[in-house]
BAGUGU-935613 format. One record per residue (C-alpha): chain; residue number from 0; residue in one letter; z, x, y. Coordinates in pm, 1 decimal, decimal comma, always signed. Each point is the difference from the previous one (the first is absolute). Layout:
BEGIN
ATOM:ch:i:aa:z:x:y
ATOM:A:NUM:a:Z:X:Y
...
***
This chain:
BEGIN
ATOM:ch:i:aa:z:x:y
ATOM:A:0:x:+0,0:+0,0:+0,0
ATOM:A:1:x:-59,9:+77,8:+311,2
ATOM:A:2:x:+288,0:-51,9:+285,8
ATOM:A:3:x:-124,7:+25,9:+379,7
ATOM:A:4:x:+352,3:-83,7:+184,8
ATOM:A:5:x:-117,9:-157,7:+364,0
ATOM:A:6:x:+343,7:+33,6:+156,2
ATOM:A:7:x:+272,5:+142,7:-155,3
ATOM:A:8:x:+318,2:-61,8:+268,3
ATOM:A:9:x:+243,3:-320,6:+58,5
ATOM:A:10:x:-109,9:-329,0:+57,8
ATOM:A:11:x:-24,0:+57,1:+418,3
ATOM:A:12:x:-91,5:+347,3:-125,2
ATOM:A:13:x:+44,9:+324,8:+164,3
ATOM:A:14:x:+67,0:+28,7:+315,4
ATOM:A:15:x:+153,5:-351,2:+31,4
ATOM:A:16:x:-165,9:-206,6:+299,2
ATOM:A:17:x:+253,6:+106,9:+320,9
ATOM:A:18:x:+230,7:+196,6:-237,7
ATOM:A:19:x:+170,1:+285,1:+263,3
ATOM:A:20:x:+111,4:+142,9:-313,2
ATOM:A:21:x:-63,1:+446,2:-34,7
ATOM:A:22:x:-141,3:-60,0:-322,5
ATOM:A:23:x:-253,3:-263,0:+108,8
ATOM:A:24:x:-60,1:+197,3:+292,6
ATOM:A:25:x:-107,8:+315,9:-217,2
ATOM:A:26:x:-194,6:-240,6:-268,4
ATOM:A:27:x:-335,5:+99,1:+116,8
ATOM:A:28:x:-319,2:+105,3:-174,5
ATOM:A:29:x:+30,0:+37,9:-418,9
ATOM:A:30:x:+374,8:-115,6:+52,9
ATOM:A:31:x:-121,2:-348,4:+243,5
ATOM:A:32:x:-69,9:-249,6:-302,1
ATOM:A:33:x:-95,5:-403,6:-44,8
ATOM:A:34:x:+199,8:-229,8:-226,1
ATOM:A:35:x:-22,2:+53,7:-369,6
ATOM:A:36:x:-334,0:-128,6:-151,3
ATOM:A:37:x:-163,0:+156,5:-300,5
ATOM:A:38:x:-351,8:-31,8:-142,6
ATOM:A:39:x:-52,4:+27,7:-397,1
ATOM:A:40:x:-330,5:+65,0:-79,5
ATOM:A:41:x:-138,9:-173,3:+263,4
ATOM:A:42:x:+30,9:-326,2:-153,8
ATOM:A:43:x:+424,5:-82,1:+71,0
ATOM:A:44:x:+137,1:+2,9:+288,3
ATOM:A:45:x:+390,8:+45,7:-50,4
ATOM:A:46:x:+126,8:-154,0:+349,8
ATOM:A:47:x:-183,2:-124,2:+304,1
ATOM:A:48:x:+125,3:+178,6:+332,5
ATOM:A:49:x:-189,7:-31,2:+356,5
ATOM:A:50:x:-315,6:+181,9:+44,7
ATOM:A:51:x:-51,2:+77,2:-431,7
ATOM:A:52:x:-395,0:-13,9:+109,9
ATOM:A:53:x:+42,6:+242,4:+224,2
ATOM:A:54:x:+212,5:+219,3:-213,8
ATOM:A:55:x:-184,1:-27,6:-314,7
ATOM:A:56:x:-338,9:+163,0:+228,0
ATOM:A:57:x:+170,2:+283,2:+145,1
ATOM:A:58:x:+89,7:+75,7:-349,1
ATOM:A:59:x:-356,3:-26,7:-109,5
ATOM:A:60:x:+55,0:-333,3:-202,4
ATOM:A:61:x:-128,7:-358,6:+51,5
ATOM:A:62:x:+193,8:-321,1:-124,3
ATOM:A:63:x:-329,4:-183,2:-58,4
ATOM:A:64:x:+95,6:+55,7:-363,7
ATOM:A:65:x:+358,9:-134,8:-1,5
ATOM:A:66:x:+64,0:-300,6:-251,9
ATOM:A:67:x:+339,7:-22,2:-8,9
ATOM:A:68:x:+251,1:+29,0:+315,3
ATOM:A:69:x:+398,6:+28,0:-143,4
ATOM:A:70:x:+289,4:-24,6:+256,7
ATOM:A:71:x:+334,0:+158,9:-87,6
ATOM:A:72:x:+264,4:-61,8:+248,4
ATOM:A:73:x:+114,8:-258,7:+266,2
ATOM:A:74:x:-228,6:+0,8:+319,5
ATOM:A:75:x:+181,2:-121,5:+276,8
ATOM:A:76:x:-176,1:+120,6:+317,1
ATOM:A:77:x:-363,4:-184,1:+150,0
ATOM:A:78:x:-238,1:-81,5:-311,7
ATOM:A:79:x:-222,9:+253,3:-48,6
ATOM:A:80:x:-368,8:-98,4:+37,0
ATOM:A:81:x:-194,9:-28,9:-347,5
ATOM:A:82:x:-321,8:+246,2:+25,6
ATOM:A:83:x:-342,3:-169,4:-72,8
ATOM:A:84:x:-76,5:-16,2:-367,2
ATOM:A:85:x:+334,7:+70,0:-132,2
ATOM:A:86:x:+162,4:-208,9:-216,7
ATOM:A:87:x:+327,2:-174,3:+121,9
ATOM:A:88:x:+319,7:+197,1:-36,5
ATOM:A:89:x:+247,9:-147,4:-311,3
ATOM:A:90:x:+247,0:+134,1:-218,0
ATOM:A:91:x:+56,9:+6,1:-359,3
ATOM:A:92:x:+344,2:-167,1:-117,4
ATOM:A:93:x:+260,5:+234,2:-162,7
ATOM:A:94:x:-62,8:+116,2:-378,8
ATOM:A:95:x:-349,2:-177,3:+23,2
ATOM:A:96:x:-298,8:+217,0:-16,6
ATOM:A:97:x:-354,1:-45,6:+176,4
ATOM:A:98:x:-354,4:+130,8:-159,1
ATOM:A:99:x:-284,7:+71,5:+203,6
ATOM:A:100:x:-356,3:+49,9:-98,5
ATOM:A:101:x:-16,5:+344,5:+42,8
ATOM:A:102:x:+214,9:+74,4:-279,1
ATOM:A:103:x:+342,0:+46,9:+207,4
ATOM:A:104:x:+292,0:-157,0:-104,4
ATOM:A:105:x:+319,8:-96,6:+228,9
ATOM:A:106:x:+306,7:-66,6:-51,2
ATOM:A:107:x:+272,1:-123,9:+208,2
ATOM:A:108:x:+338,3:+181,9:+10,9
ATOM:A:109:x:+351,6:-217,8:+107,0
ATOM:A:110:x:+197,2:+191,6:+259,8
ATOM:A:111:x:+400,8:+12,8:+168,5
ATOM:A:112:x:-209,3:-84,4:+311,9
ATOM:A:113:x:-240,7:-221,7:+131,8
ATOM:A:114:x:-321,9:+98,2:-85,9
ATOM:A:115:x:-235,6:+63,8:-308,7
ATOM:A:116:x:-40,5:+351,6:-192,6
ATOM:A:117:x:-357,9:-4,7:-163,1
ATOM:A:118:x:-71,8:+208,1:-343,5
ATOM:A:119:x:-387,9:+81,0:+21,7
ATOM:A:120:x:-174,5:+99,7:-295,8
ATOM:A:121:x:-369,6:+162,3:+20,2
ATOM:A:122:x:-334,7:-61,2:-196,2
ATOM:A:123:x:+102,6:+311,3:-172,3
ATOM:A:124:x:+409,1:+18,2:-67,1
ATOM:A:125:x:+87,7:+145,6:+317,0
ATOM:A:126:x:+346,6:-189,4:+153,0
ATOM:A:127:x:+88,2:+2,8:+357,7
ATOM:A:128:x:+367,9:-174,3:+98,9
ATOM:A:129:x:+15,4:-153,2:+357,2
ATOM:A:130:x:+288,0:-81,5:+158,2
ATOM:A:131:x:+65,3:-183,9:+344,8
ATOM:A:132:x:+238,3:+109,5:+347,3
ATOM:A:133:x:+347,1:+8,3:-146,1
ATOM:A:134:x:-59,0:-148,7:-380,9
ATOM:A:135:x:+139,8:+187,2:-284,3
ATOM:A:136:x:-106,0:-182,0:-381,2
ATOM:A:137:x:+278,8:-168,5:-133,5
ATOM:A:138:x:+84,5:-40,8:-325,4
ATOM:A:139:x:-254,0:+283,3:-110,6
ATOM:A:140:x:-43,3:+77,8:-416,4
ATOM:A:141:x:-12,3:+287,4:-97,0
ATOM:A:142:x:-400,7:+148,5:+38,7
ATOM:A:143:x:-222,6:+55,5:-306,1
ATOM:A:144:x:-143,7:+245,5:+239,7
ATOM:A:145:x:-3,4:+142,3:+333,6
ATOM:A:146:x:-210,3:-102,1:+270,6
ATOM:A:147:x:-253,5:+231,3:+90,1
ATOM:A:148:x:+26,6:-136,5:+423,7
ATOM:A:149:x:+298,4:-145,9:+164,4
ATOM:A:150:x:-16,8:-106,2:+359,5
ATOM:A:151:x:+338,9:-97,0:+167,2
ATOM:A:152:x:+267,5:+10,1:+275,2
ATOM:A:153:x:+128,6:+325,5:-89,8
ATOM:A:154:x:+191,8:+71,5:+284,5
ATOM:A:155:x:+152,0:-384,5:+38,8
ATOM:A:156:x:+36,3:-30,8:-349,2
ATOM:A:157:x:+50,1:+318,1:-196,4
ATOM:A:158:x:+176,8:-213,6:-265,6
ATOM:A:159:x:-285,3:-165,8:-83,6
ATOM:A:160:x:-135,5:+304,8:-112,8
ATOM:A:161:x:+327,1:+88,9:-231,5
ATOM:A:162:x:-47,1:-333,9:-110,5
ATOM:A:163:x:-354,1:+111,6:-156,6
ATOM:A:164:x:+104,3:+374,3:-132,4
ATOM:A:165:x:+293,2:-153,3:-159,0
ATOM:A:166:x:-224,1:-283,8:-216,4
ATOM:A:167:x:-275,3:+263,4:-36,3
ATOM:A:168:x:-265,7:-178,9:+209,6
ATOM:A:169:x:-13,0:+307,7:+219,1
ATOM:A:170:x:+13,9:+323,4:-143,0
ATOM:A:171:x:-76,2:+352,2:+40,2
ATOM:A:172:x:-378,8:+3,4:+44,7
ATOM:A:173:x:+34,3:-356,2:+201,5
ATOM:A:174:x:-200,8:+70,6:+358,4
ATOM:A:175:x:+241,2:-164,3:+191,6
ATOM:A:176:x:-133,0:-77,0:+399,2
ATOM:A:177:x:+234,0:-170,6:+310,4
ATOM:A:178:x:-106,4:-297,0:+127,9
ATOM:A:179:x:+136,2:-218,9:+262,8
ATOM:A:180:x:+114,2:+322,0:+203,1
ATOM:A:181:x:+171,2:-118,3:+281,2
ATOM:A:182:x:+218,1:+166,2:+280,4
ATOM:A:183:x:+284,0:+109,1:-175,1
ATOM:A:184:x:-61,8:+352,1:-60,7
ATOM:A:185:x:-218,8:+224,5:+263,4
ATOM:A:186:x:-365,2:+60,6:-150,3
ATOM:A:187:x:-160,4:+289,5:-65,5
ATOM:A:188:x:+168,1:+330,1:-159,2
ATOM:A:189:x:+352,8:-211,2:-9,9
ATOM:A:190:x:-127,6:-310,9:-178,5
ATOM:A:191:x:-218,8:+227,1:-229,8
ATOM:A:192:x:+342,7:+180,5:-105,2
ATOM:A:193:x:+176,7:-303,4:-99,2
ATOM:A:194:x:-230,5:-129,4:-226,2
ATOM:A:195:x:-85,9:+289,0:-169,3
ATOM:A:196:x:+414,0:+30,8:-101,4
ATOM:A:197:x:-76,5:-308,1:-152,6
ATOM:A:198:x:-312,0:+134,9:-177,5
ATOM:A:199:x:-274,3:-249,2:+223,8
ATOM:A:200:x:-203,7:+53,0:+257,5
ATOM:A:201:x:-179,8:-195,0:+283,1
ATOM:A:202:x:-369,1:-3,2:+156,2
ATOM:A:203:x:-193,4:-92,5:+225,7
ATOM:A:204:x:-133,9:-341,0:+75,0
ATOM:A:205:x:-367,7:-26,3:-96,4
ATOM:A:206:x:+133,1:+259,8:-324,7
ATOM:A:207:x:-220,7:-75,8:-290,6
ATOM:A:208:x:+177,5:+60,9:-345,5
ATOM:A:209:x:-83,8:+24,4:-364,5
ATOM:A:210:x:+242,6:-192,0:-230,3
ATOM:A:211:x:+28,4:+222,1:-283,9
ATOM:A:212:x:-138,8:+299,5:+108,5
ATOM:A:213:x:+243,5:+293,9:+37,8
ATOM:A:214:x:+171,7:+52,2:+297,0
ATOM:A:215:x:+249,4:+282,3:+88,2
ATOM:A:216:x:+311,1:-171,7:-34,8
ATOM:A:217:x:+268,5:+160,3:+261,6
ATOM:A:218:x:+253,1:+180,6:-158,1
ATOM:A:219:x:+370,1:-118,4:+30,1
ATOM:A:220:x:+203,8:+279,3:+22,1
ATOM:A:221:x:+197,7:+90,8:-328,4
ATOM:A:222:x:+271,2:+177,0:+200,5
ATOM:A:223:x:+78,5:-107,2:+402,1
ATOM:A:224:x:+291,7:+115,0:+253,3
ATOM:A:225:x:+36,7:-203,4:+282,5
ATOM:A:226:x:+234,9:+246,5:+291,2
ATOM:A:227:x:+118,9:-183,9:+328,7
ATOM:A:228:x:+324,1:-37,5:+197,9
ATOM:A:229:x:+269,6:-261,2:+53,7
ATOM:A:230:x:-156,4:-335,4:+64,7
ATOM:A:231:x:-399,3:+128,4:-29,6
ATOM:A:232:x:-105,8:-200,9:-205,4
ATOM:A:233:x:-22,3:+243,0:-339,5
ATOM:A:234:x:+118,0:-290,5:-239,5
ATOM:A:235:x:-178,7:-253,3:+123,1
ATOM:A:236:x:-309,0:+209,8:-58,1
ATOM:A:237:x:+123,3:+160,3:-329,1
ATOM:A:238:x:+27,0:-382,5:-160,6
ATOM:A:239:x:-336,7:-74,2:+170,3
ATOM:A:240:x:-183,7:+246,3:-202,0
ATOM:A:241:x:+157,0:-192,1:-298,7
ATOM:A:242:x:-50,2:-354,6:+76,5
ATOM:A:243:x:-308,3:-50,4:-192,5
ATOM:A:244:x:+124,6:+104,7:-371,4
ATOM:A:245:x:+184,5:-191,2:-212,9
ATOM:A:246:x:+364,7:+72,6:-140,2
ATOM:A:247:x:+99,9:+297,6:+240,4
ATOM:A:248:x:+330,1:+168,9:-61,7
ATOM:A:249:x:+187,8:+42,6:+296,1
ATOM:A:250:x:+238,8:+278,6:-21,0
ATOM:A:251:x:+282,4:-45,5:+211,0
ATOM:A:252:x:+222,6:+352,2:+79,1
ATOM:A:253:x:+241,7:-121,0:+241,8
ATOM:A:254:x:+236,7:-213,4:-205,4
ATOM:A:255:x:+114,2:-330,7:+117,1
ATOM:A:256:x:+302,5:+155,3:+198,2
ATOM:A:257:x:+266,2:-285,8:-87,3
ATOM:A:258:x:+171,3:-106,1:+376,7
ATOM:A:259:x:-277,5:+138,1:+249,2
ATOM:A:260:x:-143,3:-289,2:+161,3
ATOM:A:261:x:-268,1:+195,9:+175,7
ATOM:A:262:x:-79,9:+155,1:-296,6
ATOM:A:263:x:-50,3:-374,9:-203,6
ATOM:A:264:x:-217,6:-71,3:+236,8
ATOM:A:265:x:-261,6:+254,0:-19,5
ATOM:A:266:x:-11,9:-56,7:-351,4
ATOM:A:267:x:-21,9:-377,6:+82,4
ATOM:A:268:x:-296,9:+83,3:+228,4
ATOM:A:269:x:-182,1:+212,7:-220,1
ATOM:A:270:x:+58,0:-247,9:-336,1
ATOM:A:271:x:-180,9:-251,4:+228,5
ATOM:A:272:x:-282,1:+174,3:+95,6
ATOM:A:273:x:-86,5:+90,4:-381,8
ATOM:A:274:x:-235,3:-237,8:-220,8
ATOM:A:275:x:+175,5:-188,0:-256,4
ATOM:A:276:x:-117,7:+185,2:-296,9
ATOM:A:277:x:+171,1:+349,1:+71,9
ATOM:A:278:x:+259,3:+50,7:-186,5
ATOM:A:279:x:+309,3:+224,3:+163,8
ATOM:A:280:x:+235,0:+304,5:-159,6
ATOM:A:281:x:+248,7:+154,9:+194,2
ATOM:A:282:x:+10,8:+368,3:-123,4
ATOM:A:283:x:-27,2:+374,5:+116,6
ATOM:A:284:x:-111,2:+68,8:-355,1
ATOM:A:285:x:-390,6:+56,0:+117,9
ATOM:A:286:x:-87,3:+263,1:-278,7
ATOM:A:287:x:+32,6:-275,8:-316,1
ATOM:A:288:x:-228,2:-252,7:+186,2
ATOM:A:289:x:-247,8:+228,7:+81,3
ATOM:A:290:x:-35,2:+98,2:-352,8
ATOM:A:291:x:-9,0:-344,4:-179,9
ATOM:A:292:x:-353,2:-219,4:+35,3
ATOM:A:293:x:-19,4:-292,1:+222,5
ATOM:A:294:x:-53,5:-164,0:+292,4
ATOM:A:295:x:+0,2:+194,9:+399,2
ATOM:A:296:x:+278,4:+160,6:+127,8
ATOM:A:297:x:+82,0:-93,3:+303,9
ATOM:A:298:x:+360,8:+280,9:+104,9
ATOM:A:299:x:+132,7:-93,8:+291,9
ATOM:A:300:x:+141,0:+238,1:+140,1
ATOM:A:301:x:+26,7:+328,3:-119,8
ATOM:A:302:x:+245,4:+85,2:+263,6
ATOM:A:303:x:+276,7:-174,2:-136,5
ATOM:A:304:x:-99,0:+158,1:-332,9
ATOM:A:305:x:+27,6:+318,7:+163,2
ATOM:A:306:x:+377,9:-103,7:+144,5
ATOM:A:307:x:+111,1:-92,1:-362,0
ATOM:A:308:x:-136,3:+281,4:-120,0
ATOM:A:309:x:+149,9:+231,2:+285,0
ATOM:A:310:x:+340,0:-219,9:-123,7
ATOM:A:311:x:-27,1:+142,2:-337,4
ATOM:A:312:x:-83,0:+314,3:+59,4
ATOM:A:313:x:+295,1:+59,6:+198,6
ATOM:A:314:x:-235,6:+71,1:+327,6
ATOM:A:315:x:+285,9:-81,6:+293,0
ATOM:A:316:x:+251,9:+278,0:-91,3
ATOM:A:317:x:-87,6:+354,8:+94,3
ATOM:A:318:x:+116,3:+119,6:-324,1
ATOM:A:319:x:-86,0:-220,4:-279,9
ATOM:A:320:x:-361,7:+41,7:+174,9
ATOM:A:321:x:-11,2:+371,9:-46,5
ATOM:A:322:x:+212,1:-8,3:-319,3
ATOM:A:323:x:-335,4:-166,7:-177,8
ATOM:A:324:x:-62,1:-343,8:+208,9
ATOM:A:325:x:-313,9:+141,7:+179,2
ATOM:A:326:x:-99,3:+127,4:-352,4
ATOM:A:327:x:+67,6:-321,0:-183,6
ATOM:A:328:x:-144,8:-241,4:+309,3
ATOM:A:329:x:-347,9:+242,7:-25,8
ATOM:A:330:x:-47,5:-51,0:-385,8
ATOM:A:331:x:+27,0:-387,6:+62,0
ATOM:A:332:x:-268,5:+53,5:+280,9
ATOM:A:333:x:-202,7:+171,0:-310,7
ATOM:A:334:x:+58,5:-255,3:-256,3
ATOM:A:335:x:-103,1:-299,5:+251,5
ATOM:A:336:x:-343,3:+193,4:+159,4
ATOM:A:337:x:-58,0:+91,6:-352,1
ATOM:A:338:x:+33,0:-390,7:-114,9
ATOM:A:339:x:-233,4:-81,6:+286,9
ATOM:A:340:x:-262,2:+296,4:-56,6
ATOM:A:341:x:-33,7:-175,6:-383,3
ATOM:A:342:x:+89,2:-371,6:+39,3
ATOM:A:343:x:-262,0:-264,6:-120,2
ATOM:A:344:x:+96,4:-260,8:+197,0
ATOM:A:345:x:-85,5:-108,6:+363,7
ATOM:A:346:x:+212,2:+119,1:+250,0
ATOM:A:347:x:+118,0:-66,1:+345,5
ATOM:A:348:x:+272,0:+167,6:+179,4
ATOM:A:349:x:+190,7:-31,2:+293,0
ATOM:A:350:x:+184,1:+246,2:+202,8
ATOM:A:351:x:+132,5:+92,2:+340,0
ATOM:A:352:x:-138,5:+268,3:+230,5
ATOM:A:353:x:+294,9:+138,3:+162,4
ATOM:A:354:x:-147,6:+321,9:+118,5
ATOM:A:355:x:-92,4:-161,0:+349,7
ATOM:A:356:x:+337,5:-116,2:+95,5
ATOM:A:357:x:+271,1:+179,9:+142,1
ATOM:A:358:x:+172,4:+274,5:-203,1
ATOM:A:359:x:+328,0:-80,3:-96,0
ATOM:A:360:x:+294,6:+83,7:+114,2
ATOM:A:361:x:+147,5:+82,9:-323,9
ATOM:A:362:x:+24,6:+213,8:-270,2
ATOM:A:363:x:-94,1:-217,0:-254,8
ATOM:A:364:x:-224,5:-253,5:+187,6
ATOM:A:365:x:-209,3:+351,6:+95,5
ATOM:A:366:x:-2,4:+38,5:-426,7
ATOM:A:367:x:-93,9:-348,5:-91,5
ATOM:A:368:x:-307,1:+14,7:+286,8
ATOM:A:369:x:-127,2:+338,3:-159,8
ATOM:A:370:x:+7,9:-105,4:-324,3
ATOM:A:371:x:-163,1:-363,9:+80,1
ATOM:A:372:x:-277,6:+221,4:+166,7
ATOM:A:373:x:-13,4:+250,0:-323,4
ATOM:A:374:x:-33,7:-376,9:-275,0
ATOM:A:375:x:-226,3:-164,9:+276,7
ATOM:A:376:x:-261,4:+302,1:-41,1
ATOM:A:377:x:+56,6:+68,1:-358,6
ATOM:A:378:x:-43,8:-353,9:-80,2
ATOM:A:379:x:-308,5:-27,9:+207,7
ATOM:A:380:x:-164,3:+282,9:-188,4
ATOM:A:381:x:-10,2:-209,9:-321,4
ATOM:A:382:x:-159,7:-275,7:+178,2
ATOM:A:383:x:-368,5:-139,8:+44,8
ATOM:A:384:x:+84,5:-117,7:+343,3
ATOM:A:385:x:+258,0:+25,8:+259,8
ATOM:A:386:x:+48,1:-229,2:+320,9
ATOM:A:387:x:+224,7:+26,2:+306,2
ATOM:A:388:x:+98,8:-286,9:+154,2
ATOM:A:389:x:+52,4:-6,0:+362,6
ATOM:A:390:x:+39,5:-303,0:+202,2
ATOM:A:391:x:-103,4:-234,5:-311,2
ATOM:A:392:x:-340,6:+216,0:+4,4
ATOM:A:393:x:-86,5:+188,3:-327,2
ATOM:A:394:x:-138,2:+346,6:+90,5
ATOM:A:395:x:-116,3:+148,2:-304,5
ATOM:A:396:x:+61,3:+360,6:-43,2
ATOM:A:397:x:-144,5:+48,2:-336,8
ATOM:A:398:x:-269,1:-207,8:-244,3
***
């Protein structure tokens, strides 16, 4: 099959009409784009937006040749003029599936949301998944197979793509494209970033695409350390670059601290931020998990690993620190780079960059800051990629 997408941004696209907004204001060029619509094959036309005509011959297609016109989610703004010759716009009810002469077959896919998913199938096998604005399927079955195209809402919905790794309907070799783009995350290099953590990818309106054909899939990171100070933002994106796989661990170092209020609440915070399929240990025991098979790591942080390990190691006293502490604190240092260096897992870890701030007026606060700096970089030398996050912007220092 062949895919020609004629607008691949939100439904009042990108820039929004008289948004002031800095990302619509820098959403120019390749990173301006229409409302979703896309073309299969010339002959369906998977949602009508304003000026499809237009859009379908600056990508050097015509939709004299369109038979079948399939809406998938609510349209609430001015109805959208009907172009000469095409067919009127309809939708196929949940679960029921639609044949047309050319061989392609549809089917319609239930969602949490308003809206319709549609299954296409090709002439010749090849299966493309479409999914509206802010749907994610619901009650999906496990996959006989993998899609070979997915088009979704991968930045508003990254769940809805867990939701299809974790039944098998999108798998490794699964081309998966963002659709819908809208303004929450600034275009170009930044937007480009974020998908490709989640292993998609987006392009330009008027892109044509083979379903089927092989497509350099972006490769998520196997190991990832996200740096940044106190209130930057570095959890928030650490979890991001998570959101879209299924049955994360989240690996919890800082105990729950019985009797600190502020402390419950920062847990509270970050337990509602995290989808409801991540499961939670609380443990400074890193070296076990990243041994054992499973789902991605996500550490957060390994600062306070570093303070229970500093804790056992004897690190505060003077002499219990030169009596073997340094010694013993190092070969734990080994033993969890080492873990790292050979784990099979995903992994994403969070840490604190303390080597900005102001040096400490202590003995031991001077220690803890020089060895945070000596785990951050040896850590960071086993990894794929490594971010700083300043201001809630990822700068990426490495991958």
């Amino acid at each position: 099959m062949e895919l020609t997408l004629l607008g691949t941004g939100a439904p009042a696209g990108l820039p929004r009409p008289d948004c002031p907004c800095a990302v619509c204001a820098c959403a120019l060029g390749p990173d301006a784009r229409a409302a979703t619509a896309a073309l299969v094959d010339g002959a369906l036309l998977l949602d009508l937006t304003p000026g499809a005509a237009f859009a379908a011959a600056r990508a050097g297609r015509s939709l004299s040749g369109v038979q079948q016109v399939l809406l998938s989610h609510p349209h609430n703004g001015p109805a959208v003029e009907v172009p000469a010759g095409l067919p009127q716009p309809g939708r196929v009810p949940d679960g029921q599936e639609l044949t047309l002469l050319t061989g392609h077959r549809v089917l319609a896919m239930a969602l949490d949301a308003p809206g319709t998913g549609y299954s296409v199938t090709g002439p010749d096998g090849e299966r493309l998944l479409y999914l509206p604005p802010g749907g994610a399927p619901a009650g999906l079955e496990d996959a006989a197979e993998p899609y070979d195209m997915v088009l979704l809402d991968v930045v508003g919905r990254p769940d809805a793509l867990a939701r299809l790794r974790e039944a098998g309907a999108a798998g490794p070799t699964t081309d998966v494209v963002a659709v819908h783009v809208d303004h929450d995350v600034p275009p170009g290099a930044e937007l480009r970033r974020r998908l490709a953590a989640a292993g998609a990818r987006a392009v330009p309106d008027g892109t044509s695409l083979r379903v089927g054909a092989y497509e350099e899939v972006p490769d998520v990171p196997r190991r990832t350390l996200v740096l940044g100070g106190a209130r930057s933002g570095k959890s928030v994106e650490a979890e991001r670059r998570l959101e879209s796989f299924p049955e994360v661990l989240y690996v919890a170092t800082g105990g729950s601290r019985n009797g600190d209020t502020e402390w419950a609440a920062r847990v509270a915070a970050h337990q509602e931020r995290r989808p409801g399929s991540w499961r939670t240990v609380e443990t400074c025991d890193l070296v076990p998990l990243l041994k054992d098979d499973g789902p991605p790591l996500l550490i957060d942080c390994l600062s306070l690993w570093l303070t229970d390990a500093m804790d056992a190691a004897g690190a505060w006293d003077d002499a219990e620190w030169a009596g073997g502490g340094e010694r013993m604190l190092r070969e734990r240092v080994r033993e969890l780079t080492s873990a790292v260096r050979q784990t099979a897992r995903t992994v994403v870890a969070v840490s604190n960059e303390v080597g900005s701030g102001i040096v400490p007026s202590t003995a031991s606060g001077r220690r803890y800051r020089d060895e945070l700096g000596r785990l951050n970089a040896a850590f960071a030398q086993e990894c794929e990629q490594v971010l700083l996050v300043v201001a809630g912007q990822a700068v990426v220092l490495r991958g």
